[in-house]
Residue frames relative to the residue before (quaternion, step in Angstrom):
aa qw qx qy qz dx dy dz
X 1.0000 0.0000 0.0000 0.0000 0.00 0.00 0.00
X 0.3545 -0.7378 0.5299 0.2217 3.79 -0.63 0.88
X 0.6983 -0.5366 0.3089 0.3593 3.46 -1.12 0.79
X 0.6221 0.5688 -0.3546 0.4047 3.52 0.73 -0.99
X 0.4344 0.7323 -0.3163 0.4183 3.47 1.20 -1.25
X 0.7968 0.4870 -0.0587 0.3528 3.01 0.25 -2.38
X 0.7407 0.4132 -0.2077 0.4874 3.66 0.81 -0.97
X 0.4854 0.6998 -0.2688 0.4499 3.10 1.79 -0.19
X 0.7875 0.0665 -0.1061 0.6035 3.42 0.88 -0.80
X 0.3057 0.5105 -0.6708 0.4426 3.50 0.78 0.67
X 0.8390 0.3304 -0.2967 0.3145 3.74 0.16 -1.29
X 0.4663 0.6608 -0.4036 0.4278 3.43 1.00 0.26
X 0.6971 0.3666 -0.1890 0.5865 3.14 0.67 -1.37
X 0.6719 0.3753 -0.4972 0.4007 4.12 0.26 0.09
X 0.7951 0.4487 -0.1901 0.3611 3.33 1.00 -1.00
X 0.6634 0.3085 -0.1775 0.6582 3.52 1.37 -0.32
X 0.6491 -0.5813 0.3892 0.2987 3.99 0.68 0.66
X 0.8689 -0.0957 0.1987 0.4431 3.33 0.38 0.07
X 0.5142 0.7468 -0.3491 0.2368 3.58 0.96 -0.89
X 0.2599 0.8198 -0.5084 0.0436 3.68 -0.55 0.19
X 0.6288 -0.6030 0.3459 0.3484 3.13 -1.26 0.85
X 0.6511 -0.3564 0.4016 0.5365 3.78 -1.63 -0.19
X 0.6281 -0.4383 0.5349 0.3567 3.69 -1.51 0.35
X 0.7550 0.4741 -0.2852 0.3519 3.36 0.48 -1.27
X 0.8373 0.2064 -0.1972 0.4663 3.60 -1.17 1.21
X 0.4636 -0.6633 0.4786 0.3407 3.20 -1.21 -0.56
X 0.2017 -0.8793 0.4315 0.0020 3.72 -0.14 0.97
X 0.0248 -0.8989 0.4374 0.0028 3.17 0.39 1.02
X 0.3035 0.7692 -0.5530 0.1026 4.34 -0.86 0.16
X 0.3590 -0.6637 0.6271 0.1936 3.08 -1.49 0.46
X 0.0697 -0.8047 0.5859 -0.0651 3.02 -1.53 0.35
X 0.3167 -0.7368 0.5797 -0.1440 3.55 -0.33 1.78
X 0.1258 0.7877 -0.5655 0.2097 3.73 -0.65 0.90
X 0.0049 -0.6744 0.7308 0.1055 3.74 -1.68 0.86
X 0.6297 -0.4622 0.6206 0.0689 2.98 -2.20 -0.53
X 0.1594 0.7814 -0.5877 0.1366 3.58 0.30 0.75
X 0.7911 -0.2695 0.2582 0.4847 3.43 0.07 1.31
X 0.7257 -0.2483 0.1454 0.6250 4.25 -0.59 -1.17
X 0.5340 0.5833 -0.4036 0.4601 3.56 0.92 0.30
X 0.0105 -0.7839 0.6206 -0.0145 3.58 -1.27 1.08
X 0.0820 -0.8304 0.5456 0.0775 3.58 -0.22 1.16
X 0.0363 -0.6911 0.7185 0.0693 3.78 -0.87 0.05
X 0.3341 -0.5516 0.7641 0.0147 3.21 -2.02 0.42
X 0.2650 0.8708 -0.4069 0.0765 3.55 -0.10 1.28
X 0.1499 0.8059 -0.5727 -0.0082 3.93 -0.04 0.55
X 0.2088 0.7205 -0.6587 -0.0588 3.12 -1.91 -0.06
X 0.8841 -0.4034 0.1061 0.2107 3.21 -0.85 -0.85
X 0.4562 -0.6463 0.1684 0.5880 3.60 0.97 0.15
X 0.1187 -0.7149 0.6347 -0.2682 3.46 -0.90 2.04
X 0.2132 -0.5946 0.7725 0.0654 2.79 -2.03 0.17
X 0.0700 -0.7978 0.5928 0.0849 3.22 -0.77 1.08
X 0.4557 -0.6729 0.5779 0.0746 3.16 -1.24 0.40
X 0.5051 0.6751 -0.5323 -0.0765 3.64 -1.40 0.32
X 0.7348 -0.6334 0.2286 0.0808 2.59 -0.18 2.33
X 0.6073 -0.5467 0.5102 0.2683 3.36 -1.40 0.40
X 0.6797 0.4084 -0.1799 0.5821 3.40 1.39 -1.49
X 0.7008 0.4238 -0.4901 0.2986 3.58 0.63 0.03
X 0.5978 0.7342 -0.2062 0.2473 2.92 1.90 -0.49
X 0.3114 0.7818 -0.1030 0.5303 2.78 2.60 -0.93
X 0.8825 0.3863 -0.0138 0.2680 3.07 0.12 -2.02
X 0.6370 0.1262 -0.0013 0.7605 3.41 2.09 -0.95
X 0.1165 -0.8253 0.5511 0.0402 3.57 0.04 0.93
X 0.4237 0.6745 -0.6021 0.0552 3.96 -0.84 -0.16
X 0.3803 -0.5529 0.7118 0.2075 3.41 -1.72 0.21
X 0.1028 0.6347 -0.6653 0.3794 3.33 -0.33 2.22
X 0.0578 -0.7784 0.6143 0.1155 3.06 -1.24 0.76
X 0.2219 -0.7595 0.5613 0.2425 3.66 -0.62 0.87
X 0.4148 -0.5582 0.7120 0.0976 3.45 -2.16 0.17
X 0.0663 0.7454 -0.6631 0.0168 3.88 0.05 0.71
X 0.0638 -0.7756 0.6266 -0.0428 3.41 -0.64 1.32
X 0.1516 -0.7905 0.5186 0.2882 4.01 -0.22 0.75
X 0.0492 -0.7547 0.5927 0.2769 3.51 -1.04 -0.01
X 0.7921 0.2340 -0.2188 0.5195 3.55 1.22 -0.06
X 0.5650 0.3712 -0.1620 0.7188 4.32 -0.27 -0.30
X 0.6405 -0.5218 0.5465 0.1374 2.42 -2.57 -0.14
X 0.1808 -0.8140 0.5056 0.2218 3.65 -0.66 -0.67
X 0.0152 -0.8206 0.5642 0.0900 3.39 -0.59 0.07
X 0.1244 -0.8384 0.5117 0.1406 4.16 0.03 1.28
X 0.0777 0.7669 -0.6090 -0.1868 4.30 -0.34 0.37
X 0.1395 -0.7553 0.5825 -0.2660 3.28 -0.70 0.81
X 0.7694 -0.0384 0.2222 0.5976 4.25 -0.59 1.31
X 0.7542 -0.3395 0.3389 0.4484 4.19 -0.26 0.25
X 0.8413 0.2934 -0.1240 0.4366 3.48 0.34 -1.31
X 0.3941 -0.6546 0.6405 0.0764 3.37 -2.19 0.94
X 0.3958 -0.7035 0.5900 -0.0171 2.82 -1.54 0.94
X 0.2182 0.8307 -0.5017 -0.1026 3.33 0.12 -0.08
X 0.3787 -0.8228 0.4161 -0.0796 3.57 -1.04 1.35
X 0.0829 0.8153 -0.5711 0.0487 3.61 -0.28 0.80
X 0.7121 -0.3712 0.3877 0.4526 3.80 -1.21 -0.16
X 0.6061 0.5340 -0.3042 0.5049 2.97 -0.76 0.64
X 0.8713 0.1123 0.0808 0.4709 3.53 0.52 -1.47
X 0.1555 0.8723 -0.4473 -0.1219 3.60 -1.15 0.29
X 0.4598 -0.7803 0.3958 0.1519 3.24 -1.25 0.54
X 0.5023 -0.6277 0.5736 0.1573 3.55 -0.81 1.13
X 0.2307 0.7501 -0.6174 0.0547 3.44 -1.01 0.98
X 0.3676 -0.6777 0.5561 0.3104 4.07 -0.95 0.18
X 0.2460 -0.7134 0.6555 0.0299 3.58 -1.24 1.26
X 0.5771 0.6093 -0.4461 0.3109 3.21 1.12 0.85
X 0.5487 0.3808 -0.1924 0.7189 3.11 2.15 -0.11
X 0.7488 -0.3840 0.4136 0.3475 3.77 -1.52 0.55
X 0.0939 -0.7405 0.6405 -0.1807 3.37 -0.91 1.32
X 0.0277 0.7271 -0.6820 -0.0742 3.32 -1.99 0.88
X 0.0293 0.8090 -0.5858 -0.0392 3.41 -0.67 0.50
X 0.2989 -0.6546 0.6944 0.0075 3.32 -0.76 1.98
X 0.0452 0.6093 -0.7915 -0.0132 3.74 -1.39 1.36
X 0.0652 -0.6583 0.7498 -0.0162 3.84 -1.24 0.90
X 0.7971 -0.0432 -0.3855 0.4627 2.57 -2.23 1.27
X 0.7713 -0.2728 0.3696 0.4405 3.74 -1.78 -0.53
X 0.0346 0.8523 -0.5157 0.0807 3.19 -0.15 1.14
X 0.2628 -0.6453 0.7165 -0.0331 4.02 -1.18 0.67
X 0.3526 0.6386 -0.6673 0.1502 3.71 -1.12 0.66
X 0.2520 -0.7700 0.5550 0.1888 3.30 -1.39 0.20
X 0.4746 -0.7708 0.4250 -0.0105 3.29 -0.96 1.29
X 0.0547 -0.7944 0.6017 0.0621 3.67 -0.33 1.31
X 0.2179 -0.7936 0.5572 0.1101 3.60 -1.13 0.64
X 0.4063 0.8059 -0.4275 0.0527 3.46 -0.42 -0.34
X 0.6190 -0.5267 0.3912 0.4317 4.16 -0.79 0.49
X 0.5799 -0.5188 0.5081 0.3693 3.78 -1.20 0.61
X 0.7753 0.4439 -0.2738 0.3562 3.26 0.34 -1.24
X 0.6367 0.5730 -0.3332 0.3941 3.65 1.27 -0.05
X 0.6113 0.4776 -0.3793 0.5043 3.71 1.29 -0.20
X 0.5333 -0.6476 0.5194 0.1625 3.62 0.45 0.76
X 0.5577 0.5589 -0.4769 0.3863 4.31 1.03 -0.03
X 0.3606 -0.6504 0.5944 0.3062 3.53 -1.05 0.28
X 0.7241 -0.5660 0.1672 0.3568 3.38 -1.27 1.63
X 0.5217 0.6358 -0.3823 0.4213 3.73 1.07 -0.86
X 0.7598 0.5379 -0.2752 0.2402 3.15 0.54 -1.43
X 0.7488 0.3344 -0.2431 0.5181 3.15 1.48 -1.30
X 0.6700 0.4300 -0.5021 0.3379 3.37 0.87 0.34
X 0.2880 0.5895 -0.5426 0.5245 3.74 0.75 0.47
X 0.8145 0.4871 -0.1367 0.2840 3.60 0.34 -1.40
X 0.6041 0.5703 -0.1910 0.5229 2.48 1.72 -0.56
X 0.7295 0.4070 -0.2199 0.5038 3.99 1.32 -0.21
X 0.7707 0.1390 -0.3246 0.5304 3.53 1.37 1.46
X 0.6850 -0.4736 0.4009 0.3817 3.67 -1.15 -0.51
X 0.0546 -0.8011 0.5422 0.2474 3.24 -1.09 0.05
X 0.6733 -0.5657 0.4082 0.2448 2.95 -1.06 0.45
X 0.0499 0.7827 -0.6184 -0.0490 4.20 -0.63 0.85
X 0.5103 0.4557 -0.5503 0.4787 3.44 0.45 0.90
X 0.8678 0.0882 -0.1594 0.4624 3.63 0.02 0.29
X 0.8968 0.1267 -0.1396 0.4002 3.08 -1.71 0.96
X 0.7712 -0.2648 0.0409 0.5774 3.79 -0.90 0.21
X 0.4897 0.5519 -0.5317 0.4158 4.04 0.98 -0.32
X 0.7308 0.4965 -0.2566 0.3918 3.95 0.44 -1.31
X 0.5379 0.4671 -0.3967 0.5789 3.60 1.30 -0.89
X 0.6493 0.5394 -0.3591 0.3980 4.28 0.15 -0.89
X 0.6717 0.4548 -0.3358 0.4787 3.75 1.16 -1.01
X 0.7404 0.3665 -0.4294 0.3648 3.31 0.23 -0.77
X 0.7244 0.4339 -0.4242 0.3271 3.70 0.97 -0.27
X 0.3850 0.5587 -0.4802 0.5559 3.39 1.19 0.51
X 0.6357 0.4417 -0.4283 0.4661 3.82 0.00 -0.91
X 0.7159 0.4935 -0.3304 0.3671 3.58 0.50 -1.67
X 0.6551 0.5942 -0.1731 0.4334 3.35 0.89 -1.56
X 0.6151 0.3100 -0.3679 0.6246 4.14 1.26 -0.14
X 0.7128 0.4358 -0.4194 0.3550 3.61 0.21 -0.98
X 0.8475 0.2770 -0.0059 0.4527 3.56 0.62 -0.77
X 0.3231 0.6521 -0.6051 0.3228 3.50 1.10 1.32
X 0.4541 0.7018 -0.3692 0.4062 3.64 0.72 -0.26
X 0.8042 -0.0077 -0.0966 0.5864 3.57 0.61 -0.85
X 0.2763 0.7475 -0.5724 0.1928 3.85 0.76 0.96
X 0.2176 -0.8526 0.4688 0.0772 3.18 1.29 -1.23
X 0.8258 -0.2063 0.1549 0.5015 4.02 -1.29 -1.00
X 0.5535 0.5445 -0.3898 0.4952 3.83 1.26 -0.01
X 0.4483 0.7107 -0.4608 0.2857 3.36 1.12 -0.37
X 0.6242 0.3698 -0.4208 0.5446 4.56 0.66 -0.27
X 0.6795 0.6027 -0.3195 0.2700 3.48 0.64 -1.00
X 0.8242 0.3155 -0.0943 0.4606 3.14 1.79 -0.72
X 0.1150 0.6141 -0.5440 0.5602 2.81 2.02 1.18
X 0.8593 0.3906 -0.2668 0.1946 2.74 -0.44 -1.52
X 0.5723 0.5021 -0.3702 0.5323 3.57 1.43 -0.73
X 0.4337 0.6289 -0.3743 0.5257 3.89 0.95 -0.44
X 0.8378 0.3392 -0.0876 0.4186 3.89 0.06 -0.79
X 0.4945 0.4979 -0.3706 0.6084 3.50 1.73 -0.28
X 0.6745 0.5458 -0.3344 0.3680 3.74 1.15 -1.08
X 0.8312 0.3645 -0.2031 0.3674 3.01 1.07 -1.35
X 0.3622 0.6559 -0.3703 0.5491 3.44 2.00 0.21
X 0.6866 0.4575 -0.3122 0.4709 3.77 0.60 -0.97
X 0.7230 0.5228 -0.3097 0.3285 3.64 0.96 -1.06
X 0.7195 0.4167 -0.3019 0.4664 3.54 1.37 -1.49
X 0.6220 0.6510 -0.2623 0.3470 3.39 1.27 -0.66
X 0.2176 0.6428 -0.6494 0.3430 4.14 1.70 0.16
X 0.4207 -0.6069 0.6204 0.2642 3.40 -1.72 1.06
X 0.2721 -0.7071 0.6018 0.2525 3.23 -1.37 0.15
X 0.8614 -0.2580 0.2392 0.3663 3.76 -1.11 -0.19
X 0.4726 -0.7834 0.3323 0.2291 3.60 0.18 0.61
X 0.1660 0.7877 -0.5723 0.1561 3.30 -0.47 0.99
X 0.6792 -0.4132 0.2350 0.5592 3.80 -0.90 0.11
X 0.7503 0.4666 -0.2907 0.3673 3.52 0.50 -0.88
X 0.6455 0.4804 -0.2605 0.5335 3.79 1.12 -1.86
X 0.6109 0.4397 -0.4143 0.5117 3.97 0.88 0.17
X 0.5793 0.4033 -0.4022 0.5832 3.83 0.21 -0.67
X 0.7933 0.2676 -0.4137 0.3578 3.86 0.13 -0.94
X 0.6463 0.5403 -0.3951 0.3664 3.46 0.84 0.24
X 0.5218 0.5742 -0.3040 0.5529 3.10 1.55 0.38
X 0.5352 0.5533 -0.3949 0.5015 3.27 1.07 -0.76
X 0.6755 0.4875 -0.3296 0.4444 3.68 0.44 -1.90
X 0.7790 0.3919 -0.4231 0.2459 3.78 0.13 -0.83
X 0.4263 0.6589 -0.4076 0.4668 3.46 2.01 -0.67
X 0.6998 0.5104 -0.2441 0.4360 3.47 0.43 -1.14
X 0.7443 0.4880 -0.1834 0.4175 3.54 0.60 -0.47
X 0.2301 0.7554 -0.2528 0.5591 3.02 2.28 -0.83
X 0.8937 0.3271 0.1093 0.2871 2.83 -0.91 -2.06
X 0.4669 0.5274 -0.3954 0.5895 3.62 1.64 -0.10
X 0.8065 0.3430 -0.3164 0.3632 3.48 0.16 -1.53
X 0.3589 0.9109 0.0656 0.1929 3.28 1.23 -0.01
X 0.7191 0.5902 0.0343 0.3652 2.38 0.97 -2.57
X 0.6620 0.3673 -0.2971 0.5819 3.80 0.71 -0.57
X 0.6536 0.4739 -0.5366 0.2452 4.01 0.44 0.02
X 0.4576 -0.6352 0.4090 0.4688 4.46 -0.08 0.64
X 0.8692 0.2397 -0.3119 0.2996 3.48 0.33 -0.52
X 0.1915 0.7519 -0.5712 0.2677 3.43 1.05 1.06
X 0.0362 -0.8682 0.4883 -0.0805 3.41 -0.49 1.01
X 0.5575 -0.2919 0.5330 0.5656 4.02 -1.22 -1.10
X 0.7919 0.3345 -0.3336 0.3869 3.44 -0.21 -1.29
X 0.6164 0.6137 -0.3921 0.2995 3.44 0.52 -1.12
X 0.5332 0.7211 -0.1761 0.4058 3.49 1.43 -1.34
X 0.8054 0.2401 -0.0700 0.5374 2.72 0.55 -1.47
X 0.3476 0.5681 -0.5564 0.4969 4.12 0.79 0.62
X 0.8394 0.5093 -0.0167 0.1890 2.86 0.36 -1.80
X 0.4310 0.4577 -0.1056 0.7705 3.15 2.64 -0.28
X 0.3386 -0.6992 0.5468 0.3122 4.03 0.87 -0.39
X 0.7375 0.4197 -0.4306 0.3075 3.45 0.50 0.51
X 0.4341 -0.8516 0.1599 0.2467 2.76 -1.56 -0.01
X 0.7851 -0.1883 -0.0576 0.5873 3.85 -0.82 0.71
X 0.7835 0.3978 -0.0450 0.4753 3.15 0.19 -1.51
X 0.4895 0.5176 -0.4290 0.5554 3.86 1.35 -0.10
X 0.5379 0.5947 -0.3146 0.5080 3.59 0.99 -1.26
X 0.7765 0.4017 -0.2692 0.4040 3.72 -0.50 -1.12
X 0.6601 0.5175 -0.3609 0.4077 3.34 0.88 -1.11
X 0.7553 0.5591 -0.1204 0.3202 3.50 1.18 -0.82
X 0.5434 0.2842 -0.2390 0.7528 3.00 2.15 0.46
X 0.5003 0.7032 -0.4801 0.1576 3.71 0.32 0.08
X 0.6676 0.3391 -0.3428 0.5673 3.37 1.58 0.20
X 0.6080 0.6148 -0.4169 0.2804 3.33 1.01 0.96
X 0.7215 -0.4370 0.2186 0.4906 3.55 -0.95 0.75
X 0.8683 -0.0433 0.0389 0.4927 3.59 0.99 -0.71
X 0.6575 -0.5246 0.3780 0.3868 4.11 -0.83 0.85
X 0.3337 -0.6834 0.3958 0.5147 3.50 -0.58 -0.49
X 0.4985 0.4680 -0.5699 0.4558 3.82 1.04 0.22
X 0.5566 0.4704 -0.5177 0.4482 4.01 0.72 -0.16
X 0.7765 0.3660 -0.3814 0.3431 3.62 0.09 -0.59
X 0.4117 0.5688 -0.4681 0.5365 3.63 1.42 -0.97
X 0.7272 0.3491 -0.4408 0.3937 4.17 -0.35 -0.87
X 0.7954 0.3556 -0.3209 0.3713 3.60 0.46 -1.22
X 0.4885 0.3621 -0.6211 0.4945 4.31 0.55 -0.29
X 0.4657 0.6257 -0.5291 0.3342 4.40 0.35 -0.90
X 0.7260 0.4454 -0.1706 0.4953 3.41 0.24 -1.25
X 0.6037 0.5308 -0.3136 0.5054 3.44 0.11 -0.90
X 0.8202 0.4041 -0.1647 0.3699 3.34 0.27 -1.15
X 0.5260 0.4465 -0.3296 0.6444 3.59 1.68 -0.57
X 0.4975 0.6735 -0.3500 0.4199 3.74 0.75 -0.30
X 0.8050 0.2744 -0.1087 0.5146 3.15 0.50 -1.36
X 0.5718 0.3835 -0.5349 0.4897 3.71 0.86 0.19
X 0.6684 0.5860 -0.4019 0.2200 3.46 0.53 -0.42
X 0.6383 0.5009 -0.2174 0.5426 2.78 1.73 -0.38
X 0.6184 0.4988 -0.3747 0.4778 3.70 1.27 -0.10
X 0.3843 -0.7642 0.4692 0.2194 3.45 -1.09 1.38
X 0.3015 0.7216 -0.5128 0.3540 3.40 1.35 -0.17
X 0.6897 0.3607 -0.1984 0.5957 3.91 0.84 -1.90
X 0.3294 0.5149 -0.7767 0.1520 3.56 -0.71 0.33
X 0.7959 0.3756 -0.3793 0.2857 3.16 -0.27 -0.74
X 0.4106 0.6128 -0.4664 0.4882 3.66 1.25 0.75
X 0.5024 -0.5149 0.6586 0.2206 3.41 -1.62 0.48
X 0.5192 -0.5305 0.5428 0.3928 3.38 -1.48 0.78
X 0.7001 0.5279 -0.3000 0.3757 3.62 0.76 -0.99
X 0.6755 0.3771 -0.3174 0.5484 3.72 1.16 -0.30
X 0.6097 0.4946 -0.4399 0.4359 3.47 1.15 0.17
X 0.3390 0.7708 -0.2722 0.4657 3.27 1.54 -0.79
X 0.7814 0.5611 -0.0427 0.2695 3.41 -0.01 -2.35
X 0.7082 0.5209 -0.1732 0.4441 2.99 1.57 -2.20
X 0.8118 0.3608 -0.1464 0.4351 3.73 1.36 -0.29
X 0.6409 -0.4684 0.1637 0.5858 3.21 1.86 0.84
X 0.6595 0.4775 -0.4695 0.3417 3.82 0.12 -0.61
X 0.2732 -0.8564 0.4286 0.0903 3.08 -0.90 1.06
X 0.6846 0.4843 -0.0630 0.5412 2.54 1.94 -0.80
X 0.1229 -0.8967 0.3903 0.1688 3.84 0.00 0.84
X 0.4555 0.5365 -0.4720 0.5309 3.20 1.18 0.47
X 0.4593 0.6672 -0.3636 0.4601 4.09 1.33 -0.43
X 0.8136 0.4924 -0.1200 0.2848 2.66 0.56 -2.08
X 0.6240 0.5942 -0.2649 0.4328 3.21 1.55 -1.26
X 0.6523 0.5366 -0.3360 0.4168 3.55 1.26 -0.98
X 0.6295 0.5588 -0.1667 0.5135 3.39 0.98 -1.12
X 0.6698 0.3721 -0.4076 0.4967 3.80 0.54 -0.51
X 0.6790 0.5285 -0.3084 0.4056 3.81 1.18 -1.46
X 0.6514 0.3456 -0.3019 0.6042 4.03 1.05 -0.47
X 0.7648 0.2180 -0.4746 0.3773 3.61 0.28 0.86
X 0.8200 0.0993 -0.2392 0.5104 3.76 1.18 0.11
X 0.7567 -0.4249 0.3411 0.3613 3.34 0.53 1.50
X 0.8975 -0.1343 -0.1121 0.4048 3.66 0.44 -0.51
X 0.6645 -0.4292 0.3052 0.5301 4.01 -1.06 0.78
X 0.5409 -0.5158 0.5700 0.3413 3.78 -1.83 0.48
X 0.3831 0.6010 -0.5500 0.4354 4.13 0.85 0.18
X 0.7109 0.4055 -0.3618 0.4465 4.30 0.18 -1.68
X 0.6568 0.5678 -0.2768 0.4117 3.42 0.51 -1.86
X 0.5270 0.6812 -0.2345 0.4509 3.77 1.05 -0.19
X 0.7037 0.5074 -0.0327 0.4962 2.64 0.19 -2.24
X 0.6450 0.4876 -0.2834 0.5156 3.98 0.34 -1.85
X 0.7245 0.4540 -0.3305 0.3997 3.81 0.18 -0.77
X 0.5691 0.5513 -0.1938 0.5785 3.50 1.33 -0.79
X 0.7485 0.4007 -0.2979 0.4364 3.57 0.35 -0.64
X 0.5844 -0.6810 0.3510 0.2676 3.39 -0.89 2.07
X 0.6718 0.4019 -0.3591 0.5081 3.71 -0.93 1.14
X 0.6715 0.6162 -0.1734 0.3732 3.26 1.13 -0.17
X 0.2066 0.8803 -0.4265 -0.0210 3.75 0.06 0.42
């Protein structure tokens, strides 16, 4: 096997968990990548492959990412749960790297990759799994707005710098707006369109203190307990998600030098926690470490 080969799927498999080309031959690509806050974009191409992440890689490196395969050159082909996808320029396809994955790339191929956590696209599970059994379209309507911030978002990660969460996050409203086109009404594609408008609700929202369940659900005409019933098979309540986009959002100032000159406790404040001994618990049981390091790291020279 020839070195290029080798560094080939060494960087696959660090950067994509596990992933690795077929055995057969020698597969060879590069691969160029930022950080936009919970957003991860890459720029990948090489040669015609099949990747792979396994059952055992799933095992071995679990997470609950979803990816965006966007071609810009060649074809694609996403398998994924029984069913194919097949991808071309122009269009992409939403798949979950928490579960076994193939991704056929033919002839010289070039695409760009969106990463980012489930729980950050704000879609209720139906939605993205509906989304998850075709293409979409990037030549029209919220698909064409999403390309150009991908184009913008490769040509011009180099000098994005401290805007770099802010435009995650505008990155995930796009790519929320795009998988999230309603479809025809039925019992279910109606409740999930209720869900999205709760959710959207409760985004524009998020920084007011008395944003609440009940309020929601006033504010949707229903009632309390109509509300709950209408997320009980989701990953999370809506006072669970109202706390966790909260966080997130005290996150990312902590991490924006623009706010240094804020207190953890007025960053804290700007997103409801009143309490900073709350906040500290609550930030440390969703990222592993107190809002003091996550501070500090932003502060520390080389950092933006």
């Amino acid at each position: 096997m020839s070195s290029t080969a080798e560094l080939w799927r060494q960087s696959l498999d660090e950067t994509f968990g596990g992933l690795a080309p077929d055995a057969v031959g020698e597969p060879t690509g590069t691969m160029s990548g930022a950080g936009f806050g919970p957003l991860d974009v890459y720029l990948v191409s090489g040669s015609p492959q099949v990747l792979r992440r396994t059952p055992r890689a799933v095992r071995r490196e679990p997470n609950d990412l979803l990816k965006l395969c966007i071609p810009l050159t060649g074809t694609g082909t996403v398998s994924q749960s029984g069913r194919q996808v097949h991808i071309k320029a122009g269009q992409m396809a939403l798949y979950d790297t928490g579960r076994p994955y193939e991704l056929r790339l033919e002839r010289q191929w070039s695409c760009a990759v969106l990463a980012f956590p489930r729980e950050a696209l704000s879609l209720p599970d139906n939605v993205c799994g509906r989304a998850m059994q075709h293409t979409h379209p990037l030549d029209e309507g919220p698909g064409a707005v999403l390309a150009g911030f991908v184009t913008a978002a490769i040509r011009q990660q180099a000098s994005i710098g401290a805007s770099a969460g802010r435009l995650g996050e505008a990155g995930l409203h796009l790519i929320a707006g795009t998988l999230g086109v309603p479809e025809p009404a039925d019992g279910e594609a109606a409740a999930d369109a209720q869900r999205l408008q709760v959710l959207r609700y409760a985004r524009k929202h998020l920084a007011e203190p008395d944003l609440s369940h009940d309020r929601i659900a006033a504010a949707h005409r229903m009632a309390p307990r109509t509300l709950h019933r209408l997320f009980e098979h989701e990953p999370n309540t809506v006072t669970e998600y109202i706390r966790l986009r909260r966080l997130e959002s005290a996150h990312r100032d902590l991490t924006d030098p623009r706010l240094n000159h804020l207190s953890i406790a007025r960053v804290a404040a700007r997103w409801c926690f009143t309490s900073q001994a709350h906040f500290t618990r609550a930030f440390h049981a969703r990222y592993g470490v107190p809002p003091s390091m996550v501070r500090r790291a932003a502060e520390a020279p080389g950092v933006t």
